[in-house]
C-alpha positions as CSV (number, residue, x, y, z in Angstrom):
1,X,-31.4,-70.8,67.8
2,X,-34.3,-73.2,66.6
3,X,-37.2,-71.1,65.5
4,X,-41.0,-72.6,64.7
5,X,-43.7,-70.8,63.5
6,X,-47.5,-72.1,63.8
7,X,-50.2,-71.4,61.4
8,X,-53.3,-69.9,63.5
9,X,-56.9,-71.5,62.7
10,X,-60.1,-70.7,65.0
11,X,-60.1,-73.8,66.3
12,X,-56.5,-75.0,67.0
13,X,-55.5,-71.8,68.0
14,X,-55.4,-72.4,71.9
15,X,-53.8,-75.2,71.4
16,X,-50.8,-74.3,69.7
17,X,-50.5,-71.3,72.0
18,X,-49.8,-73.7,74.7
19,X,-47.4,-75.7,72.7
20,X,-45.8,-72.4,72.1
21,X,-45.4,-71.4,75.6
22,X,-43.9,-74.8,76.1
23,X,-41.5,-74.4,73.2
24,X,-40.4,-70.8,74.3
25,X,-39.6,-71.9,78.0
26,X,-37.2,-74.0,76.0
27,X,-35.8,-71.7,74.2
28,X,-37.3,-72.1,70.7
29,X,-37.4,-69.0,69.1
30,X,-42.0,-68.4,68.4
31,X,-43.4,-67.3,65.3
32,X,-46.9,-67.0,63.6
33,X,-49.0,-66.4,60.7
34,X,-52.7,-65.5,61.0
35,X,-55.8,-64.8,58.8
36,X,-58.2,-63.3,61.7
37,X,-58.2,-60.3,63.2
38,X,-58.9,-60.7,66.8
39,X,-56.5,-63.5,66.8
40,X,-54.0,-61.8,65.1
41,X,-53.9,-58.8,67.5
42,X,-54.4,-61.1,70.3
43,X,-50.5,-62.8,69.0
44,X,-49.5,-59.7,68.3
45,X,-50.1,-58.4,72.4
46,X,-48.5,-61.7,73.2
47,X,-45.1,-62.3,71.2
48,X,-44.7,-58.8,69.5
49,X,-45.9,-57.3,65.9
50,X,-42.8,-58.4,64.2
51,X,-43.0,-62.2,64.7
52,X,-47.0,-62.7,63.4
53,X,-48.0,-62.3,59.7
54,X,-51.5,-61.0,59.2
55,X,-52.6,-62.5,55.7
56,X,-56.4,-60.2,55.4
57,X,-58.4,-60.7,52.7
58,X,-58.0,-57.9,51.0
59,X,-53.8,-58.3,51.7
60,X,-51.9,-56.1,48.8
61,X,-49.5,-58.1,46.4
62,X,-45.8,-57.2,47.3
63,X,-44.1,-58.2,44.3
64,X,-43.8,-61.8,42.2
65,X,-45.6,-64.8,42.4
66,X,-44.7,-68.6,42.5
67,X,-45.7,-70.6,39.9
68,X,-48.2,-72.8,42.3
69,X,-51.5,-74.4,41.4
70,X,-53.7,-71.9,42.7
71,X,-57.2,-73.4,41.1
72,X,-56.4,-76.8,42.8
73,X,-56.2,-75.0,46.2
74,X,-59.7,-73.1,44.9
75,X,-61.4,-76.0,44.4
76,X,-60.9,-77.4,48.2
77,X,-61.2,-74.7,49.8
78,X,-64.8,-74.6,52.1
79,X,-64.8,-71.1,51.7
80,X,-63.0,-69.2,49.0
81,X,-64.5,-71.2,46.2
82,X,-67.7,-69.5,46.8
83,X,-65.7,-66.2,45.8
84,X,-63.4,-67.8,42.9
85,X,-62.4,-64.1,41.6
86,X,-61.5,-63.1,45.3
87,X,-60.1,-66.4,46.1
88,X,-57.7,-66.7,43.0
89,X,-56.5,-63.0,43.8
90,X,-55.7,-63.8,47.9
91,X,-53.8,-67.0,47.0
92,X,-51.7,-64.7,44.8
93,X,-51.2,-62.0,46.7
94,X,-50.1,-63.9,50.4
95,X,-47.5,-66.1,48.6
96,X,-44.4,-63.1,48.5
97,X,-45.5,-61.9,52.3
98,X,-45.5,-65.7,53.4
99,X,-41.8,-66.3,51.6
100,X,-40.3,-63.0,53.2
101,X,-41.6,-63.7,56.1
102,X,-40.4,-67.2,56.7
103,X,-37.0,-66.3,54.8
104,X,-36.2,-63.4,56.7
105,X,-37.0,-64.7,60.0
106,X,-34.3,-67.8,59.2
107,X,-38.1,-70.2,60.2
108,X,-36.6,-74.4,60.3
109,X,-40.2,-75.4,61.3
110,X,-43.8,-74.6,60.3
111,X,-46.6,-76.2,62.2
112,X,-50.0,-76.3,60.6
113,X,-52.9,-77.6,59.2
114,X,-54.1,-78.1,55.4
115,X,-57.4,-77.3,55.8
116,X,-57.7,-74.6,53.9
117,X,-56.2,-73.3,51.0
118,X,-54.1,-70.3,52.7
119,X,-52.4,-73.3,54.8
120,X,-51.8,-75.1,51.9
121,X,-50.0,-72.3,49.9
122,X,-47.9,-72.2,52.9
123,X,-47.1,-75.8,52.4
124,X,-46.1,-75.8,49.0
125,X,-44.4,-72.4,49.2
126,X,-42.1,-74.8,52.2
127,X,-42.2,-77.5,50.2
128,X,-40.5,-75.9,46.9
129,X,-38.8,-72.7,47.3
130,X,-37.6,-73.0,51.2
131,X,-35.5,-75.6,51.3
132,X,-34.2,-74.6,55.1
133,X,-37.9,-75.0,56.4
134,X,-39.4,-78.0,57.4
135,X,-43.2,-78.5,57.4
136,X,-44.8,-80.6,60.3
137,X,-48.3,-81.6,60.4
138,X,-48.6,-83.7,63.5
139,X,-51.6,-85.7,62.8
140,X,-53.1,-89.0,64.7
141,X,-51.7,-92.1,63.5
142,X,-54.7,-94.0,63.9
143,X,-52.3,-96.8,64.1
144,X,-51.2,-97.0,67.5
145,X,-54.3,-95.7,69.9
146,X,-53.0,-92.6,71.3
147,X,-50.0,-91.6,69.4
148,X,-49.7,-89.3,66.7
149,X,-47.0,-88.7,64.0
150,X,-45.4,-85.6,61.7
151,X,-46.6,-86.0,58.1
152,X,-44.7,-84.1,55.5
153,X,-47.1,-84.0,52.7
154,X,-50.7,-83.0,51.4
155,X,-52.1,-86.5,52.6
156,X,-51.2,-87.3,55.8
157,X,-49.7,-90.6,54.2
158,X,-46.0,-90.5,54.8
159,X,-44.6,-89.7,58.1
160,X,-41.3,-88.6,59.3
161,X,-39.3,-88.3,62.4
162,X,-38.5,-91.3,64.2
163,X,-39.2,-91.5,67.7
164,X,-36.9,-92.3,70.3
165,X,-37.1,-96.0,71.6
166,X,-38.3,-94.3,75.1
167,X,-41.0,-92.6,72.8
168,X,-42.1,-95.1,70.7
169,X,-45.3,-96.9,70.8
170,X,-45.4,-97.8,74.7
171,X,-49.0,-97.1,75.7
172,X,-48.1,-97.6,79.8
173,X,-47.8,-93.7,80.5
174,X,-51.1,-92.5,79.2
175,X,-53.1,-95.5,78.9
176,X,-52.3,-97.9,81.8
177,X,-51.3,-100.8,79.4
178,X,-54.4,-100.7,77.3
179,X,-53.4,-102.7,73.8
180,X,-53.4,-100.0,71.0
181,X,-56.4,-100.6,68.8
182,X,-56.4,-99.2,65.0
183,X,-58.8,-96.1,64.9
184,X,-60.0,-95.7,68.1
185,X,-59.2,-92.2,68.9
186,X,-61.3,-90.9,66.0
187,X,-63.9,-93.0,66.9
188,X,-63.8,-91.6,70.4
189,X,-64.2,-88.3,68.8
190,X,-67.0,-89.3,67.2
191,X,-68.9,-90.4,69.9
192,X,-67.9,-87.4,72.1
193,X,-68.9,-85.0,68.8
194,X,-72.0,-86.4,68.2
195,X,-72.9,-86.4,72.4
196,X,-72.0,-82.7,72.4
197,X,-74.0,-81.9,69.4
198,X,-77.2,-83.2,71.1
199,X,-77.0,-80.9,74.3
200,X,-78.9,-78.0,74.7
201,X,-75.9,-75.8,76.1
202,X,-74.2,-76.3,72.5
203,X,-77.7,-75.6,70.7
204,X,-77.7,-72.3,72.6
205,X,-74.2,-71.4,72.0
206,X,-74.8,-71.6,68.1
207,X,-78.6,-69.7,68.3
208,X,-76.5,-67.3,70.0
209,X,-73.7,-66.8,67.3
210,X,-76.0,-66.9,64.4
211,X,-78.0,-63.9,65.4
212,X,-74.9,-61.8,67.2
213,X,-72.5,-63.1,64.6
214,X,-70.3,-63.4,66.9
215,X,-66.3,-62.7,66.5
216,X,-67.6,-62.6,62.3
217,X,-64.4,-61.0,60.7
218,X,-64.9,-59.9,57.0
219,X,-61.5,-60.1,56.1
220,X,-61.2,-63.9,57.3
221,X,-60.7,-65.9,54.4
222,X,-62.0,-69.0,56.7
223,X,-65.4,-67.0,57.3
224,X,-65.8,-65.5,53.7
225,X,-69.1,-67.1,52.6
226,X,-70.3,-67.5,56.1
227,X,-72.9,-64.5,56.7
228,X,-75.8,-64.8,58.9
229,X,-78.1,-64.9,55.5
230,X,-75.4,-67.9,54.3
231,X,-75.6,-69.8,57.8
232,X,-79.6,-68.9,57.6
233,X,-79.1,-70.9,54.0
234,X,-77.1,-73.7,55.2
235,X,-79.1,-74.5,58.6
236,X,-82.3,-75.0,56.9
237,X,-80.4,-77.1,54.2
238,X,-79.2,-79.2,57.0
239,X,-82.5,-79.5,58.9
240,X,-84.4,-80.4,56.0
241,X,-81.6,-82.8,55.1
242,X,-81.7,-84.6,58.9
243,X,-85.5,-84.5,58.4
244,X,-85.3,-86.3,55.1
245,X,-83.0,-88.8,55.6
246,X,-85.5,-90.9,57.9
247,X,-87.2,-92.0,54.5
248,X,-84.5,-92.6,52.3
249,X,-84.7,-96.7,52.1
250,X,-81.7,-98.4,54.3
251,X,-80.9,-102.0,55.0
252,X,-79.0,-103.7,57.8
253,X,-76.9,-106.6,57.6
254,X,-78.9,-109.3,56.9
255,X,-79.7,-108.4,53.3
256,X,-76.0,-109.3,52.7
257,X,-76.8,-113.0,53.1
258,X,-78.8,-112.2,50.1
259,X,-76.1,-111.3,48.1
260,X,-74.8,-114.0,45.1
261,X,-71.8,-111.5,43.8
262,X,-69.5,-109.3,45.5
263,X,-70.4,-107.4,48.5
264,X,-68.5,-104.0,48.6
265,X,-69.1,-101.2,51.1
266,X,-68.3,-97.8,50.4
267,X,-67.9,-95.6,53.5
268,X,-69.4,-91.9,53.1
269,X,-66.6,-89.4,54.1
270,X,-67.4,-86.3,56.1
271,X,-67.5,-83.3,53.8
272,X,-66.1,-80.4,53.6
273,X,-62.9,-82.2,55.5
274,X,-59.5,-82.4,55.2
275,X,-59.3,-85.9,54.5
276,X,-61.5,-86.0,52.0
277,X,-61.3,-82.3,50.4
278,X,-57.7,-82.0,50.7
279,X,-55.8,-85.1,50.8
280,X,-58.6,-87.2,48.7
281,X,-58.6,-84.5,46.2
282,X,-59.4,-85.4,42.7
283,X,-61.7,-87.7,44.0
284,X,-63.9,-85.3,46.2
285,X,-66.8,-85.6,44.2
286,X,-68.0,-88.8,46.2
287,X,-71.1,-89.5,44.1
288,X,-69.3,-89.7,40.8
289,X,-67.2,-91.8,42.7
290,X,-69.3,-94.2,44.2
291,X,-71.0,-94.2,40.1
292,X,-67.3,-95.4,38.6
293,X,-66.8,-97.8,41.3
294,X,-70.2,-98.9,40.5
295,X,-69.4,-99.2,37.0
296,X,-67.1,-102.0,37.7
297,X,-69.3,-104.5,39.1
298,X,-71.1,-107.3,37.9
299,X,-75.2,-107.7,37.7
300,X,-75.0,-110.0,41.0
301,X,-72.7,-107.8,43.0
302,X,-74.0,-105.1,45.1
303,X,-72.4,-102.1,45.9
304,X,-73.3,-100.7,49.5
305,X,-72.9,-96.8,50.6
306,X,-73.1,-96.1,55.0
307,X,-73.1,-92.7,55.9
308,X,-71.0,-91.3,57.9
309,X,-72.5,-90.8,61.7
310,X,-71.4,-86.9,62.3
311,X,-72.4,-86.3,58.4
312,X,-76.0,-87.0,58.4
313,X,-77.7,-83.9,57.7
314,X,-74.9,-82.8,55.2
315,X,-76.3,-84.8,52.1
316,X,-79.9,-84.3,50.7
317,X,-82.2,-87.0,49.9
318,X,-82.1,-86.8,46.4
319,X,-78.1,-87.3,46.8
320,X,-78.9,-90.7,47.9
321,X,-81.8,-91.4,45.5
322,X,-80.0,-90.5,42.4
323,X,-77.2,-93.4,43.5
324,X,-80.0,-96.3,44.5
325,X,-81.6,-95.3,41.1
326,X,-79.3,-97.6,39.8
327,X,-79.8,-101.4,39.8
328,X,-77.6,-102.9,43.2
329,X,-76.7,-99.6,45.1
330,X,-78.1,-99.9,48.5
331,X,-77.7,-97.6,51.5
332,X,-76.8,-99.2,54.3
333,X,-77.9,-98.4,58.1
334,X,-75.0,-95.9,59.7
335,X,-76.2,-98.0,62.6
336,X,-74.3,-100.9,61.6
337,X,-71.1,-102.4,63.2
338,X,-68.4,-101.5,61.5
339,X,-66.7,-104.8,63.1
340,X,-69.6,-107.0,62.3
341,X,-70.2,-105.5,58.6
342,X,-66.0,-106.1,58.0
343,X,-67.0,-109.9,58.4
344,X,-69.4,-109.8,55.7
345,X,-67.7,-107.9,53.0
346,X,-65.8,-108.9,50.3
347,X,-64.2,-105.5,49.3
348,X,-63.7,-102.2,51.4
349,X,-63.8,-98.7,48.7
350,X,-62.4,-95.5,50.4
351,X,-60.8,-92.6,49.6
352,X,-58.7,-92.2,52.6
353,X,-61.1,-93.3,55.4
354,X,-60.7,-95.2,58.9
355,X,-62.9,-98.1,57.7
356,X,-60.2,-98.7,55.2
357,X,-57.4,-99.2,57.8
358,X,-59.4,-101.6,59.9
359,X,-60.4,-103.7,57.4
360,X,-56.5,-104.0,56.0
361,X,-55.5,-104.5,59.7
362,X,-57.8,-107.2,59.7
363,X,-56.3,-109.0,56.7
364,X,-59.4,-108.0,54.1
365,X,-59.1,-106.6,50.6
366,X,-59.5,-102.5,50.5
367,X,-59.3,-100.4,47.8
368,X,-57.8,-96.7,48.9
369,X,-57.9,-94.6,46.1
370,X,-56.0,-91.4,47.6
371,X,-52.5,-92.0,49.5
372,X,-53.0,-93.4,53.2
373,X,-50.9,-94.2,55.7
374,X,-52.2,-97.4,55.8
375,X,-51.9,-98.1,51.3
376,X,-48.9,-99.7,51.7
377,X,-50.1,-102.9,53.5
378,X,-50.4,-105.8,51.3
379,X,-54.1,-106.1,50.8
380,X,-55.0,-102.7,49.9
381,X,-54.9,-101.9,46.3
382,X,-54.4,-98.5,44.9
383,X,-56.1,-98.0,41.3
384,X,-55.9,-95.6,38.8
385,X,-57.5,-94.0,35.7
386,X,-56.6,-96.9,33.5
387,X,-56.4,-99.4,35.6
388,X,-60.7,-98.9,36.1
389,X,-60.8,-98.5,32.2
390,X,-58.9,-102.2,31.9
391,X,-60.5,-104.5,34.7
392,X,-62.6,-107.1,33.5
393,X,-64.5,-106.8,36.7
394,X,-64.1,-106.3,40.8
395,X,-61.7,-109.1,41.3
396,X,-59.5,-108.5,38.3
397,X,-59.1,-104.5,39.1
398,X,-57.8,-105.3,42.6
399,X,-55.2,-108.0,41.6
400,X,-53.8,-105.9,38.8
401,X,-54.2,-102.2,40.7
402,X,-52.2,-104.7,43.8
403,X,-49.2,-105.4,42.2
404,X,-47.8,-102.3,40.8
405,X,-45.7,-101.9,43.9
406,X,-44.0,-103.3,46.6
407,X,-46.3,-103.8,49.7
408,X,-45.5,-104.4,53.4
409,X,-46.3,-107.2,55.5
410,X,-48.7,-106.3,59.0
411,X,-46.0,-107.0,61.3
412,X,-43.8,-104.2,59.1
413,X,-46.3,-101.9,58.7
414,X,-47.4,-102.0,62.2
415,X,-43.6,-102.0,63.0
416,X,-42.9,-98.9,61.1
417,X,-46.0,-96.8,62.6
418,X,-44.4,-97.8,66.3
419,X,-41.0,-96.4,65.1
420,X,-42.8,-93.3,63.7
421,X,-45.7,-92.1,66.0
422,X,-45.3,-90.0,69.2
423,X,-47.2,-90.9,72.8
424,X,-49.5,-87.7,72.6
425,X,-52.6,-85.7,71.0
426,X,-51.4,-83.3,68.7
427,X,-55.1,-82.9,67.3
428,X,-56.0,-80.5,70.0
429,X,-59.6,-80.8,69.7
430,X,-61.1,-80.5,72.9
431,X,-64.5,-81.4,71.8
432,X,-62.8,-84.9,71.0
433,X,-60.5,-84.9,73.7
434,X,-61.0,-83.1,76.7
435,X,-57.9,-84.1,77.9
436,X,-55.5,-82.7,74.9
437,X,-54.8,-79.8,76.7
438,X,-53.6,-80.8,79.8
439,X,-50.2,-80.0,81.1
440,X,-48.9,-83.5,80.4
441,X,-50.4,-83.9,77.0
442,X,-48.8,-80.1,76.2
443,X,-45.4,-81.7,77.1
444,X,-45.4,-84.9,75.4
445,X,-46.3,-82.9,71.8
446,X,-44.1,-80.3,72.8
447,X,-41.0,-82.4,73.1
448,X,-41.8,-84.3,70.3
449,X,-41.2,-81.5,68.4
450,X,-38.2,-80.5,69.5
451,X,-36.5,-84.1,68.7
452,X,-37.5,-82.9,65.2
453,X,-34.6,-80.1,65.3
C-alpha cells in the first residue's frame, strides 16, 4: 500500500488535512508528525494515536543520534535560536523518534515544509539514512503562473517528478487561457497579504491573540520565544520601525539617469523566511551582503537596495543608515516598478528572490547567490567566495562566476519547468489564495502526488 505522511505546521495544517482525506479515499495509507498540542490531539481523534508523532519540546532522547548539522539548523530557525541550549538539545532528541517512526511505519512519502529546523531534521534524516522514503516539498514554480512542482532539496532549486503531458503546463482548466507569466502568483499574494493586513477585522484578530494568548502552547518549538512580553517586544519594534522608515532618504527612478557606472539593484528579502533563512542560508545576513557586493563596485557605480513591500516595518532605520553611510548605496522607493526599474538596470543581486527570475526571463544579467530554480539560465551568474576575492570589478565577476558551468537556453529552461510543474496550488495559503482550498484545487494537488508513487 503507498503510505504518505505530512509534517503539521499552524498554518498549512488545514490544508494538508484535506489533501489527506483526498489521498485516503484513494487508498493511500495517512500518517503525521506534529510539534503542537492541540493539533496533535486534534490528528490523533482523526486518524488514531499510532499514526501521528508528537515531537514536544521537552521530547526525551530514545537512544543514538545522527551525525547531522544541528548548529546550521540553529542558526535558521525563527524560534529556537533564541533558546540555543534548548534548541541544540530538541534537534537531538527528535531525530531517533522521527527514524522509528518513519522506518517502522514502511513511510515512501513525506510531505512538508522547511521552515523550521524540526522540518529540516526531518529532511536530512530522509535524505541520508532512509533511503525508501522520498521527501516532497511541493512548492510554486513561479515559472508557469499557476502550477507548482516537488523539490527534493533544501532550496527549492531542483525539481522532480515529471508531469504527465495531460498535466503539464496547460493553463486552459484553471485559468481560461491566460499566458503564464513568471512570478505572478507571489505577487498576487502579496497584494492580497498586504490588503488583509490593512483591515480592521485582522487588526482585531491579533489585539485579540496578544492579550488571550490564544492557542499559546509551551511546548511548541514554533512558539518558543513567542510570549505575550516577546510579542509586546516585537510589536513596538515593528511600529517604531513602520514609523521610521518615512524618513529614511529614498529615490525613484529618475536618479538612475544620473548614473555614469553600473546600476545594480539589490532586492531586500522578507525575513525570517524560508527563502531567505533556509534555502539562502550562509548568506542570511543581508546587510553584510549587500556591504561585499558593494565592495565590488567601482567609484561611478551605484548600488541600489528596494525593500521588500510585506517587510517594511521588519528593518530599523539605522539598518538602512548604516548601508547609505557608504559612498553610492542608495535606497530605492518600494514603490517602484519592478518592470520599469528591470529596464534601467544593468545587474540584478539576489539571493534567491523573484526579481531575479524576471529579470533572467527577460534576457538581463542576475547574479543569484543561493541555488534557484531559475540559476541555471544563461544570464544568471552564480559566485563564490573566491570568485568575489578575484574580480577586477562588476563586469569581470559576472563573466568569470558565468562560465563555470553549463547553462540553459530560455526556450529549455522554460521547456523543463513545463515538463516539471503541476496545474495546482500546493502553497495552501489562503490569505494568498482564497481559492487553494477548494474541492478542485484539493484534487489537482492530490493527484499529483500520487503520480509520484
Amino acid at each position: 500500500m503507498s503510505s504518505i505522511c505530512f509534517i503539521s505546521n499552524q498554518t498549512k495544517t488545514d490544508f494538508f488535512e484535506l489533501l489527506a482525506d483526498e489521498l485516503a479515499s484513494k487508498g493511500v495509507d495517512v500518517f503525521w508528525i506534529a510539534v503542537n498540542k492541540r493539533i496533535s490531539d486534534n490528528l490523533i481523534s482523526k486518524y488514531g494515536k499510532e499514526r501521528v508523532l508528537y515531537l514536544p519540546l521537552t521530547i526525551d532522547s530514545i537512544g543514538k543520534i545522527f551525525e547531522l548539522k544541528i548548529n546550521d539548523l540553529l542558526l535558521a530557525d525563527r524560534r529556537l535560536k533564541n533558546v540555543p541550549q534548548q534548541g541544540v538539545s530538541y534537534l537531538i532528541n527528535i531525530q531517533l523518534h522521527i527514524y522509528k517512526f518513519l522506518t517502522e511505519n514502511l513511510i515512501k512519502r513525506i510531505v512538508g515544509e522547511q521552515t523550521y529546523a524540526y522540518e529540516c531534521v526531518i529532511f536530512r534524516i530522509v535524505k541520508y539514512f532512509v533511503p525508501e522514503c522520498q521527501w516532497l516539498s511541493p512548492y510554486p514554480s513561479r515559472y508557469p503562473s499557476g502550477h507548482f512542482s516537488f523539490y527534493c532539496d533544501e532550496s527549492f532549486s531542483r525539481e522532480i517528478f515529471e508531469s504527465s503531458k495531460s498535466n503539464a503546463c496547460s493553463l486552459d482548466i484553471m485559468n481560461n487561457n491566460i499566458e503564464p507569466k513568471n512570478g505572478q502568483d507571489y505577487k498576487r499574494a502579496i497584494k492580497l497579504y498586504i490588503k488583509e493586513s490593512k483591515t480592521f477585522k485582522l487588526k482585531l484578530e491579533k489585539i485579540i491573540r496578544f492579550f488571550s494568548a490564544k492557542n499559546y502552547d509551551s511546548e511548541d518549538p514554533t512558539w518558543k520565544s513567542n510570549t505575550r512580553l516577546d510579542k509586546f517586544k516585537k510589536n513596538m519594534t515593528y511600529f517604531i520601525n513602520i514609523f521610521m522608515y518615512r524618513f529614511v532618504g529614498k529615490v525613484g527612478l529618475d536618479d538612475l539617469n544620473n548614473v555614469i557606472g553600473q546600476k545594480i539593484v539589490f532586492p531586500l528579502h522578507l525575513q525570517p523566511e524560508l527563502n531567505i533563512d533556509t534555502a539562502g542560508r550562509y548568506f542570511d545576513n543581508q546587510k553584510q551582503t549587500i556591504i561585499d557586493i558593494w565592495r565590488q563596485l567601482g567609484p561611478n557605480d551605484v548600488l541600489y537596495i528596494k525593500e521588500h513591500p510585506i517587510a517594511i516595518g521588519n528593518r530599523s532605520y539605522s539598518f538602512f543608515n548604516s548601508l547609505t553611510f557608504w559612498p553610492n548605496i542608495r535606497v530605492l522607493s518600494e514603490k517602484v516598478d519592478v518592470n520599469d526599474l528591470l529596464k534601467c538596470v544593468d545587474y540584478v543581486f539576489t539571493i534567491s528572490g523573484t526579481m531575479g527570475m524576471e529579470a533572467a526571463l527577460m534576457g538581463n544579467k542576475v547574479f543569484c547567490l543561493a541555488p534557484t530554480t531559475y540559476n541555471r539560465l544563461s544570464t544568471v551568474a552564480t559566485p563564490n567566495i573566491e570568485d568575489f576575492r578575484n574580480a577586477k570589478n562588476i563586469d569581470d565577476l559576472y563573466n568569470n562566476s558565468l562560465n563555470k558551468e553549463i547553462k540553459w537556453s530560455l526556450k529549455e529552461y522554460k521547456q523543463h519547468m513545463e515538463n516539471f510543474s503541476f496545474i495546482g496550488d500546493a502553497e495552501g495559503d489562503i490569505t494568498g489564495n482564497p481559492e487553494a482550498r477548494n474541492s478542485m484545487n484539493i484534487k489537482l494537488v492530490a493527484n499529483a502526488l500520487l503520480s509520484t508513487f
